[in-house]
TITOR-344889 format. One record per residue (C-alpha): x negated, y negated, z negated; residue in one letter. Coordinates in steps of 0.05 Angstrom, whole numbers, plus 5000, padded with zeros to 4 digits. Example, Ala and Ser with C-alpha at 12.3 -4.5 7.8 and 13.67 -1.06 7.14 Angstrom:
475450904844A;472750214857S;
This chain:
787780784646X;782380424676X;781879674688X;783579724767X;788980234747X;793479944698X;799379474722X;804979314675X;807678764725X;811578874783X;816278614828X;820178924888X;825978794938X;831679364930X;836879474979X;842080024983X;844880385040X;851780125080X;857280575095X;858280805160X;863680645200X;869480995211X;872081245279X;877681115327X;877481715363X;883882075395X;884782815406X;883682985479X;884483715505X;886684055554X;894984215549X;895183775485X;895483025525X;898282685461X;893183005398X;893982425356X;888882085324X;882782475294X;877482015277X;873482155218X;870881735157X;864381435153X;858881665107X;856981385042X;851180955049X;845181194989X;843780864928X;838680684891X;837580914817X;831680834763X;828681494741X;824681504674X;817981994690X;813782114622X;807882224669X;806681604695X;802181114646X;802580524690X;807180184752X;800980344798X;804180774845X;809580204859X;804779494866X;803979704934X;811180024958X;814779214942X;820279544992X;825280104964X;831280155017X;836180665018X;839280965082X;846180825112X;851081265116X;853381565193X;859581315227X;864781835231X;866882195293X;872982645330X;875883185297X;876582855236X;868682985229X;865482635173X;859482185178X;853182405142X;851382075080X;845181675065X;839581875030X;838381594952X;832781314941X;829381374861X;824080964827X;820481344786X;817580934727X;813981054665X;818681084598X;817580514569X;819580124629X;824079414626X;828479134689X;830178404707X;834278084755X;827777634788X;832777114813X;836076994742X;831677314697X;837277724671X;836178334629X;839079014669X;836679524629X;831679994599X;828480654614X;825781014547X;826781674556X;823682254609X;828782444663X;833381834643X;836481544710X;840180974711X;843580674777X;841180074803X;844679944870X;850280354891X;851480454965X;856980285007X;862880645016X;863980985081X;870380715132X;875881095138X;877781395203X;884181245243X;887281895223X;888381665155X;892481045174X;898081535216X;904881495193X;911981575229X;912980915248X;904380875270X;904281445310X;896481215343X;893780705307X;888180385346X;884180205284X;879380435229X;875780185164X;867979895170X;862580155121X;861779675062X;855879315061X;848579405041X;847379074969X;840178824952X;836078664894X;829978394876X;828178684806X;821878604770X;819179194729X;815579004658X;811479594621X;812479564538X;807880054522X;810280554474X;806180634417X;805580754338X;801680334320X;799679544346X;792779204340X;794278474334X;789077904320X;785977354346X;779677514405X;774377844370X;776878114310X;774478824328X;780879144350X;776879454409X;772479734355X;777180044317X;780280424359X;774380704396X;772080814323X;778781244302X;780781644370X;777281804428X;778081224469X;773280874502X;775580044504X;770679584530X;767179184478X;763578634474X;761077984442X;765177554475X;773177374467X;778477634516X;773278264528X;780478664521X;783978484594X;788779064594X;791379374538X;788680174513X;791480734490X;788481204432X;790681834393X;788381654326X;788282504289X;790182554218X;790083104167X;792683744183X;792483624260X;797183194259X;796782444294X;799481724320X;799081314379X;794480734366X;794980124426X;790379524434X;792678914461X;789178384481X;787177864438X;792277264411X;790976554413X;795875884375X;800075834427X;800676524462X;808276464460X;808075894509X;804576254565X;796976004530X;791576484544X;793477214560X;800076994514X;806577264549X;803177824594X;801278244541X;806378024480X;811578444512X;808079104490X;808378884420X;815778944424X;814879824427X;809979834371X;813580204310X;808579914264X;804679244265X;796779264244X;795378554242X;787178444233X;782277924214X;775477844204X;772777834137X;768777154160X;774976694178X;775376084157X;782076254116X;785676924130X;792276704096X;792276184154X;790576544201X;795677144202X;801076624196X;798476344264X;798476994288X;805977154253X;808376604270X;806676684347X;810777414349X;816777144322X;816876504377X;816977094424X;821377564404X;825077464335X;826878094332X;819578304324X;821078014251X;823278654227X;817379114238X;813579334190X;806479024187X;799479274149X;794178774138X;787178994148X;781078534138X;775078734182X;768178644184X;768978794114X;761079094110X;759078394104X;762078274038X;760378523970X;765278723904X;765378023877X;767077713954X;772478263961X;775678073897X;775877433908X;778077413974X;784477923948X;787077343910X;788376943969X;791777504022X;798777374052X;803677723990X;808578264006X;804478584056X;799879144046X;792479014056X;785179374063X;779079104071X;775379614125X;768879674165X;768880004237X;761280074242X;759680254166X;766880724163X;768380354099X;776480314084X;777780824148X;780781404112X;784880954073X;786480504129X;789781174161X;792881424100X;795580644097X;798480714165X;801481434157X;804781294105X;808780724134X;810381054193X;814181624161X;818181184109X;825781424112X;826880664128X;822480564189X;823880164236X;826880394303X;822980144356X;828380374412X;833179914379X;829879264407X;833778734437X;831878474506X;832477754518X;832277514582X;826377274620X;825176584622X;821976534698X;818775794692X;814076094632X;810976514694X;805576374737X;807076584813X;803177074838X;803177504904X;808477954879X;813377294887X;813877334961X;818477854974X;823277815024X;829078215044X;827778645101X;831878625162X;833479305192X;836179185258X;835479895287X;839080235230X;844079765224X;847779845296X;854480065288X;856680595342X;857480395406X;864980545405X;870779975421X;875279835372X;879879395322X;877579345243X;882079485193X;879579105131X;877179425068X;884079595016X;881579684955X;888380114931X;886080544995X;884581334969X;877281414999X;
């Protein structure tokens, strides 16, 4: 996941298939100048579902495609002949994914699992054919049902990565480094804030081969609930971390302080992020000697485990991990796919190019035959 390949925003204009028509057609042969009517039923026009695909990392594949449109069904035709359906159409997104409504902001649902498909738009039901309306008293009715219409969507996509474990601090308070430090990724780092634009990945091993999903996200500022900074475009993926590793340099002004600012900011966001479980680890700790570490103990945020570590010295590490194990395997752990969604509030987000969408007008496909003939409106007691 590279900088120009991660995208955990998107947004895209959805639009199912219509039915087709069905026919008027009489039976005409030769000897048999009264067949009756024999027109067939339209075809059902293809939906659109949501397909969760563990092999995707990112919404890449779909910043460019902002058009997903199903096909419509056929009309029908004589000898009671069916018109072909439409085609489905499936979005395949990473698990992990989230899907709003982008005119209301309303929640729809949420992909977390491999294979799991959920229907998005459903297409329209195909017309039926004269032949269905025949009684004794309608011996050649002159009419048949039209396909239902298309139904569109714009929907935008959010990626909550799904991790173990969350770095969360304040720019520069060696997140990056960590986690380059304890797996085997490679985050940019440097001596400046907001070096972390995206967030990364990392398979931190533990004893006895076994291991956890580490993720960095970017750096949190006072005020990162309201939109300020990087805020709201990367405190969504906080809501799939199972455990919360908040950090802090050893050389802040007042650490208490500052992981309330930082506590403080997660709950504006997302109450619900209240009940994780969080681990407190004080960084940069290689500066500090036994008396500072003592005395700096006495004035940590209570009820919340703490460990005073070093990325470049490896001081606190092992315990750090044993720390973070631990947690993560309590009988009582949190479960991260238990979340609640709120909806989106749309005026905390900046527009951007993925805002002008518009619904695509598909003349040639949407011709009905070029057969004559009376509509019989839709019943919705009708058997299909």
């Amino acid at each position: 996941m590279t900088g120009s390949n991660f995208v955990d925003y998107v947004k895209i204009y959805c639009r199912s298939g219509k039915g087709g028509r069905g026919s008027a057609h009489f039976r005409r042969e030769k000897y048999i100048p009264k067949g009756g009517p024999d027109g067939g039923n339209g075809g059902k026009g293809g939906s659109v579902y949501l397909r969760g695909n563990r092999n995707y990392w990112t919404l890449l594949h779909l910043k460019f495609e902002r058009h997903i449109l199903a096909t419509h069904g056929e009309g029908g035709s004589a000898k009671r002949s069916s018109g072909k359906d439409g085609e489905d159409r499936i979005i395949e997104v990473p698990c992990g994914t989230v899907v709003f409504d982008a005119g209301t902001g309303e929640y729809i649902c949420d992909i977390t699992e491999d294979k799991q498909e959920v229907l998005l738009l459903e297409g329209g039901r195909g017309g039926l054919g004269n032949w269905n309306f025949k009684t004794s008293t309608n011996q050649a009715p002159r009419y048949a049902q039209p396909g239902e219409p298309v139904r569109e969507r714009i929907i935008i996509l959010q990626l909550k990565l799904l991790a173990d474990v969350g770095l969360v601090g304040f720019p520069n308070a060696g997140k990056s480094t960590l986690l380059s430090v304890v797996s085997a990724a490679q985050p940019k780092i440097a001596d400046y804030p907001f070096t972390t634009l995206e967030p990364n990945l990392g398979i931190v091993r533990y004893r006895d081969n076994r291991s956890f999903v580490m993720a960095d996200i970017p750096g949190i500022i006072e005020g990162a609930s309201e939109g300020k900074g990087l805020g709201l475009r990367f405190l969504r993926h906080i809501e799939r971390n199972s455990l919360l590793l908040f950090m802090i340099p050893a050389d802040a002004g007042d650490i208490k302080t500052e992981y309330e600012i930082l506590h403080n900011e997660l709950v504006k966001y997302n109450p619900e992020l209240l009940t994780k479980s969080r681990v407190l680890a004080i960084t940069k700790s290689d500066m500090l000697d036994g008396e500072l570490i003592e005395a700096l103990s006495k004035g940590l945020p209570e009820n919340i485990l703490s460990v005073f570590i070093s990325s470049v010295t490896g001081s606190g590490i092992v315990e750090l991990k044993d720390i973070l194990w631990n947690e993560l395997n309590k009988e009582t752990f949190h479960d991260t796919e238990s979340i609640v969604h709120k909806n989106m509030d749309l005026s905390a987000y900046p527009i951007v190019d993925d805002d002008f969408i518009f619904p695509v007008d598909d003349d040639e496909n949407d011709r009905d035959d070029e057969e004559e003939y009376d509509e019989c409106e839709w019943d919705e007691d009708a058997e299909e």
